[in-house]
Structure formats: C-alpha cells, structure tokens
N, C-alpha and C positions, 0 to 999 in steps of 0.2 A: 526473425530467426532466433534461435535458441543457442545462447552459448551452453557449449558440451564440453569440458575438459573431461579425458580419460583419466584415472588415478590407477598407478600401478599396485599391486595389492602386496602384501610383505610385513610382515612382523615390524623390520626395522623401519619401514617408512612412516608405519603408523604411528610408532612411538618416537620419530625424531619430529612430526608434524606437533602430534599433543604436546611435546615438549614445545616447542618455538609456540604453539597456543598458549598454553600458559605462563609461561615468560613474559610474552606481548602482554596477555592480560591484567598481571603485577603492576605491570608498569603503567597502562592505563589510569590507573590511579591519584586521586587530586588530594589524596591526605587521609587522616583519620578519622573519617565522617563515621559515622553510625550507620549503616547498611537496612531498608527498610525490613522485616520484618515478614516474609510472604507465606501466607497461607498454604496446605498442602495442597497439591494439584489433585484439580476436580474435572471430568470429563462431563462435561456441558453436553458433547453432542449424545450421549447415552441414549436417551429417547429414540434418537432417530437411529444408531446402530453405530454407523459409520457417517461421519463430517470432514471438511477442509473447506480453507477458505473463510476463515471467521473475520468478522468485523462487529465494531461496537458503536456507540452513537448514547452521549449522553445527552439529557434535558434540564433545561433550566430549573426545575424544579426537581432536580435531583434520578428521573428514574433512568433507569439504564435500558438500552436496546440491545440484543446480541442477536447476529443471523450467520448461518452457515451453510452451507450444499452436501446434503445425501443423498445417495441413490441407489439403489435396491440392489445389495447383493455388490456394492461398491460399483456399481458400474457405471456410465456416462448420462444415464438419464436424470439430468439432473433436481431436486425440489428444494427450495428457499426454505428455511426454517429459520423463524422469526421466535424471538423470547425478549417480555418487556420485561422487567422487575414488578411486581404485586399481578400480574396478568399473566394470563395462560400461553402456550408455544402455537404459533400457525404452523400449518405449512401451505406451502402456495407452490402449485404450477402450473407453467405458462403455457399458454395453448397454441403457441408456435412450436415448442418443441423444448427441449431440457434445458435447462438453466446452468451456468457453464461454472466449475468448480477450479477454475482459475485462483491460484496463489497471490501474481502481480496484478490480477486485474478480478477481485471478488465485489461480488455485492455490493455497495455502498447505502447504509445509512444515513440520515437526517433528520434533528428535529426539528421543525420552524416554529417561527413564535407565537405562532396562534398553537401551539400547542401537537400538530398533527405531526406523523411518521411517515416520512418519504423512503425509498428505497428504488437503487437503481440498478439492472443489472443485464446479462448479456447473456441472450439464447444463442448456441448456438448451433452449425448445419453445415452437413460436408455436404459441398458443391461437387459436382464431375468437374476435372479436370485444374480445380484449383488446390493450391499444393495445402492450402491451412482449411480450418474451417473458417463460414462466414461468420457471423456475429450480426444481429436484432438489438438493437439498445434501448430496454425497456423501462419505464416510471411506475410505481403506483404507492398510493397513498390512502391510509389509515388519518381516518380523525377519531377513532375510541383508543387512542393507546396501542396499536397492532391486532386488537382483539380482529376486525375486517378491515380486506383490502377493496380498494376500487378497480376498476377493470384494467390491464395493463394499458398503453401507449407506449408511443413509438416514436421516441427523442428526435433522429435522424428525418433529412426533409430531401433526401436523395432519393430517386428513381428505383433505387432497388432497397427494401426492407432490408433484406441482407447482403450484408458488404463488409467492408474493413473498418468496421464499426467495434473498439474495442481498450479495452487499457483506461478505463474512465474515473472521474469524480465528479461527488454532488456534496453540493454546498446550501446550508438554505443562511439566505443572508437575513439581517437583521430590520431591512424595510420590508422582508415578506415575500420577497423573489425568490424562484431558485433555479439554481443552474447549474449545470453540468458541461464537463470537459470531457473531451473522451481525442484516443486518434483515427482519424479518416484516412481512408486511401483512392477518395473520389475523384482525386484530382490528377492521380495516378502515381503519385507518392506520399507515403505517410504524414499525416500535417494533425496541430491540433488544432483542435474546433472548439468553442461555444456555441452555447442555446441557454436563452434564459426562459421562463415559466413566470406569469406576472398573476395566476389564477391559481396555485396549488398545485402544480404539476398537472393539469387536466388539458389544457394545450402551451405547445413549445415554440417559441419563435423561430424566426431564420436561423440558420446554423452560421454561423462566422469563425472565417479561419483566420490564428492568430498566427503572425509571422507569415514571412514568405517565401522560408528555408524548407527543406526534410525534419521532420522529424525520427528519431528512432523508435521502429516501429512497433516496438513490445515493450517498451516501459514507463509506463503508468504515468495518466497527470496529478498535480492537484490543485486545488482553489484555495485560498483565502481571501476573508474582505476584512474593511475595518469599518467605523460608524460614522467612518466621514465620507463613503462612497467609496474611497480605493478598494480595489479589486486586483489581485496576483493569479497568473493564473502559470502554472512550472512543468515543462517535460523535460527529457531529453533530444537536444538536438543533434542532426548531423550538420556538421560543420566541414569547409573543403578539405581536402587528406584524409577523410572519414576518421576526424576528429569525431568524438560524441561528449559532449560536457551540460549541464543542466543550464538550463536561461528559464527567465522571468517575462512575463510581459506584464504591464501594470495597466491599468485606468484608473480613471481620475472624475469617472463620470459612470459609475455602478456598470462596467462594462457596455456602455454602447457603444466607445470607441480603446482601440489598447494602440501606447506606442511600442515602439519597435523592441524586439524579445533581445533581453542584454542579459549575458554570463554573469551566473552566480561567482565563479570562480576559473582561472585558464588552466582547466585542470590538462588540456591538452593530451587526453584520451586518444590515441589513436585505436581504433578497434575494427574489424571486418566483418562484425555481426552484432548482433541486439542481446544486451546482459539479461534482460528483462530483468530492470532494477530501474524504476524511476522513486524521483524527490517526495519528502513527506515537506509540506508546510503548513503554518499556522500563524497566524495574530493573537498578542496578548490582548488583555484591557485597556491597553496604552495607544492600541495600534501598533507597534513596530511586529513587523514580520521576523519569521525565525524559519529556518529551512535545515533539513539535514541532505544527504547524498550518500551516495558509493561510486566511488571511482576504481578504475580495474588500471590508473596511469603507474607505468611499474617506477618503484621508488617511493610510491604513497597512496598503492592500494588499501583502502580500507574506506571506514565510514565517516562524512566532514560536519562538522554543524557552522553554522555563519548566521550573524543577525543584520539586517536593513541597520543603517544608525541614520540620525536626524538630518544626516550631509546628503541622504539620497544613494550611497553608497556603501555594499556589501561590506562586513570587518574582516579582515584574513583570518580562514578558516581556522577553526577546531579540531583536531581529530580526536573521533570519541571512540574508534574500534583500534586494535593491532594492526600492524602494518604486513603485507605477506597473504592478503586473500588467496584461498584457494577456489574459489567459486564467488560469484553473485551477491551482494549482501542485501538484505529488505529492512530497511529503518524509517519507524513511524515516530512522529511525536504526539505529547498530550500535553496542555497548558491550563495552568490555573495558576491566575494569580503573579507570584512571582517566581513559581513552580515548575518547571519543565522536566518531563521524566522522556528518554530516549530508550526504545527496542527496538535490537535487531537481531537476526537470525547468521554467528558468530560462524566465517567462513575458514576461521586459521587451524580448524581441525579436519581430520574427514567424515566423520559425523557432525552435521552444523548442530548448534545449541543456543538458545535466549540469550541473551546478555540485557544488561538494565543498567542504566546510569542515569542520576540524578544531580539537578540543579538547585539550587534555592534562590538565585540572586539574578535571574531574568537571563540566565546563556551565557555569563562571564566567568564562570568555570562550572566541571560537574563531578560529581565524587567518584568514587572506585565502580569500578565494571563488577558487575556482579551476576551470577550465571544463576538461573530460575527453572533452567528446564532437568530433566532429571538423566539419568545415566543409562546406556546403552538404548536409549530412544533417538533418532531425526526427529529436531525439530525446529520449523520452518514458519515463513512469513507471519510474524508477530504481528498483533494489533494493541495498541493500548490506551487506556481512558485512563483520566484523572478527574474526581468529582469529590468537592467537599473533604479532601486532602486523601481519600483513600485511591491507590493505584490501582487499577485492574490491567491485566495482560494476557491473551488470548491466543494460541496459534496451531498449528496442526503438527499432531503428533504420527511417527511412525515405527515401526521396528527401525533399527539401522541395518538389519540385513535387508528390510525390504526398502529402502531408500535406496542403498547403494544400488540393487538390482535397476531399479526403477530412472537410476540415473544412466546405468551404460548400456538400457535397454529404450532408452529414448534415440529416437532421431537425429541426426545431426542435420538441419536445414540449411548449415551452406555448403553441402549435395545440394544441387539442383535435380536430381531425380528423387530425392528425399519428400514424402507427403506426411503431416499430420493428422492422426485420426482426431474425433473426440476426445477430450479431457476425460478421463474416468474419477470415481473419489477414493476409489482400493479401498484398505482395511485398516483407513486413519482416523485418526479422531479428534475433537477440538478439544485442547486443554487451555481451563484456565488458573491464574493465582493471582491473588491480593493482598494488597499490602498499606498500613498507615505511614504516610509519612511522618516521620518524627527525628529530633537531631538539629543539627545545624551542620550545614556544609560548611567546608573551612574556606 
C-alpha cells in the first residue's frame, strides 16, 4: 500500500514548513568541512525525452553504468535505457510487456568480476480483479559493456510468471555468483526471497524465503557480501502491533543457509501501511557492513545510518536527515575506501529535494547536509556512486506543480476499493551532478 498524506495548501504553511526545513538542515551539521564541489545539473535522460527511475552500477575498472525507464509520450509503456561510459546508450524492451518505472523498486545494475553487466528489473500487468499490478522479475546480461543484451529470464520459480514479484536487488558477488532479493506474496503474504545464479544470470536456483515473518510489502531489499562468504540480505519487516522497523538476515555460507532476521534498530514504527521506503546497504574493503533507513517513528522521523561493529552488534544509530518528515524518505549509500557519501530525497519541505552528506572516517561521523538539487523542481529517489573519489548523484526530476498534482491525485490503497493502474514516467527527467571529493571532514 501506498502512504498518502494530504497537505493542505496556503501561503503560511508553506513557509512555516521551509522554515523548520531549514533550520533542521543547519543543524545537521558535523562542523566546517569543506562541502564537495558539484557540477551543474545535466539531464542524462535527454535522448530518450522523458526518464525516472535512474540507477548507476560502477566497475572495477572504473566505468560507469546508468539506466533509466521512458516511455513515449510519458506513458506506462515502459523501455530500459542503458548508458556505459566510453559506449553508446541501449534501449531494451521486454516482450512481456513494459518495463515498470517504479521510484522504490527501479531497475537494478551490476557489475560482476568477469567484467559483464547484469541488469534486473520488473514488467509489469494489470490483472482483472487484482487491486495492484502484477510484476515478472526479469535478468539479462551484457558481456561487451551494454553495447548487447541476452534474452531476458525469469528470476521467480513460482507457478505464475506474474505475481507479487517486486521491490528487488542484485548483487553480483565477488566469487561470481549473483543474486537477487526481491518481495513475494506466494505464500500469501509479503516475504522476502533469494535466488542465486552460479552461470551469469542465464539460469536461477530455488528461490528461498528469508525469515518467517511479513514482510512490508512495497519497500525495497537490499544485499551485500563481503570476501569471506557473509552475505546481508535487509527489508522492511512487519512486526506484531504492525510495528514496521528494518532487519538483517546474514549467512555465513555465500547464502545457502541465513539465520534468523534481527533489527537494525527498535525503531518501534507503528504504521498501518507500506511507506515504500526500504534500507540502502553496503560493505566496505574491510567487510564491516553499513546500512542507512527512514523511519516515519514520531519523535525521530527522519533518515538513521548504523554500522555492524566486530561484537556482531549494530552501534546506536546516526541521524543523518532533520527530524519532522513530512512524507517517505529514499536513502542510498556509495563506499569507497574510507569514504562514505549518503542521498536522500529531503522530506521536511513540501517540495522534496537531494540532500548529500559526507564521511571520511568509515560512518563515525559525516559533514553538513548539503542540498544538490535545484529550485522550484520535485526531486525524488536519489541514486549515487562513488569511484575513484569522484561522487556521482542521479535522481528524477519534476515541476513541483506537477508533483504536487501527482501526489493528491494518487490513490490511496488503504480504501479497499482503491486499484492501481500502471506506473506512467510523465514529463520527468533524470538529473545528474558530480562532484571531487576533497577536504577533510572534522
């Protein structure tokens, strides 16, 4: 289900909101860092007209992946557009039906070690009588750089190609597997799964479901591993009293077995619907894991970071956004080194906006909040890379009159007589900016 908060509209509310945004933002603040330096915003999806939905996927060897969802005339039919760095832009569609231009749950990239481009993503298909559309959870893979794909496949090992197949990550891990999490509702409630691929993505093993809780059922997994086999795989759970707070499961054996999924944090969410906001995670070089979140728990809504430490045991969290959300927040991380840079899409205004924070010292503190996206635009579910110390940051741009529209003219799905059509991509567009890091955090 989709949280909807109404906003009432009014001169004064607007500006007592901006005001308590930027105030919160001040204070964010870890000292007098030197602020990175970002390039002006460049609209990446131009080619194709209209984009949303961007994600990036850097390579060992420095190049960059970016892909996004357009579709003619913004509508629902949707086509992957793939762009390497030194190589020309695909586009690719799927011959189930449009490829779904989803915010919380877009396309996912990968590079694996043998050097090829993975790409995971989600057709989807109104059913009669079912209230969402279904979702297809497809693979395919590039061994020239993106320049060709292979034929799609079909992750999911259930009875019906389309189902509640949807919210997913892929991972390609460093022995050459890859894997992918995504949420099922085969079981008759939202759960998350793995499947691993031990061939390149060209066939997927048994699907396995981690935990043997609910899951909440629109917000996003993710993976990481490290080089000694562990494996994290992170959703959002429902918990009894429709608690919703983020858990872990781990293996200890490249995912063929995970133990039991344990709370990041007792963030003690109560909520009666799906924020559609799931965890961003990642491993440094070291292996220790790093996670961020959004919690909607009133008293410390906003976005948390926390790292694994050598005891097994999460550090009490971070807050790295304002306290005071007004909507959902989407926060990605990028890691390099001892480098950690955090985006999210800033909910303490009524127009959301990027915000960028930076670390130097492995997630033991991070500098001033600093805002990247530009003025009287929406702009929404950030992505961002970090390679060879330069930042990239990528997310979907829109008028804010036409966001606002777009938000009080959505559905509210908990009406049970409420139905989702298709995703459409409107008249957004993917912006990106880059930035060197340089400075020292204090």
């Amino acid at each position: 289900m989709t949280l909807h908060i109404p906003m009432r509209d009014g001169t004064a509310m607007r500006r007592a909101v901006a005001l308590l945004g930027a105030v919160a933002l001040g204070a964010c603040g870890g000292g007098a860092d030197t602020a990175p330096a970002f390039s002006p915003s460049e609209v990446i999806s131009a080619s194709s007209g209209v984009g949303a939905a961007p994600m990036f996927a850097v390579a060992q060897d420095g190049r960059e992946a970016t892909a996004w969802v357009s579709a003619e005339g913004g509508g629902s039919d949707g086509r992957l557009h793939v762009r390497v760095s030194g190589a020309g832009e695909t586009t690719i569609a799927d011959p189930l039906g449009p490829i779904e231009p989803h915010g919380e749950s877009p396309p996912k990239l990968a590079w694996a070690a043998d050097g090829s481009l993975h790409a995971l993503y989600v057709v989807s298909r109104v059913v009669p009588g079912r209230r969402f559309p279904q979702g297809a959870l497809r693979h395919m893979r590039s061994a020239d750089g993106g320049a060709s794909w292979s034929a799609p496949v079909t992750v999911t090992d259930d009875t019906l190609v389309f189902g509640s197949h949807n919210f997913h990550a892929l991972h390609a891990a460093a022995d050459g597997s890859v894997i992918a999490a995504w949420l099922d509702g085969r079981a008759g409630q939202s759960a998350a799964f793995l499947a691993r691929s031990l061939d390149g993505g060209t066939t997927w093993g048994r699907n396995t479901r981690l935990g043997t809780g609910e899951a909440c059922p629109c917000c996003r997994t993710a993976i990481a591993t490290a080089a000694d086999g562990s494996m994290w795989v992170a959703w959002r759970a429902v918990m009894p009293g429709n608690v919703r707070d983020i858990v872990v499961a781990h293996s200890t054996d490249r995912g063929a077995t995970f133990g039991e999924a344990k709370r990041v944090h007792a963030d003690d969410w109560v909520f009666e619907a799906c924020p559609h906001a799931g965890p961003s995670m990642l491993t440094d070089v070291q292996g220790r894991l790093h996670i961020a979140w959004w919690t909607g728990k009133e008293g410390r809504s906003g976005v948390w970071y926390s790292r694994l430490e050598d005891d097994g045991a999460f550090r009490e969290p971070m807050a790295l956004s304002a306290m005071g959300s007004l909507r959902p927040v989407h926060v990605q991380l990028a890691i390099e080194g001892n480098d950690i840079v955090a985006a999210w899409d800033d909910a303490t205004t009524t127009t959301p906006r990027v915000i960028v924070r930076v670390s130097r010292d492995g997630g033991s503190s991070f500098g001033a909040s600093q805002v990247i996206s530009g003025l009287n635009e929406a702009a929404t579910f950030p992505v961002v890379g970090l390679a060879n110390g330069e930042i990239t940051v990528a997310w979907t741009r829109k008028a804010a009159e036409e966001h606002e529209h777009d938000e009080q003219a959505r559905p509210d799905m908990r009406d049970p007589k409420s139905v989702m059509g298709l995703k459409e991509v409107g008249q957004a567009a993917v912006i990106v900016r880059r930035a060197k890091l340089s400075g020292a955090m204090p």
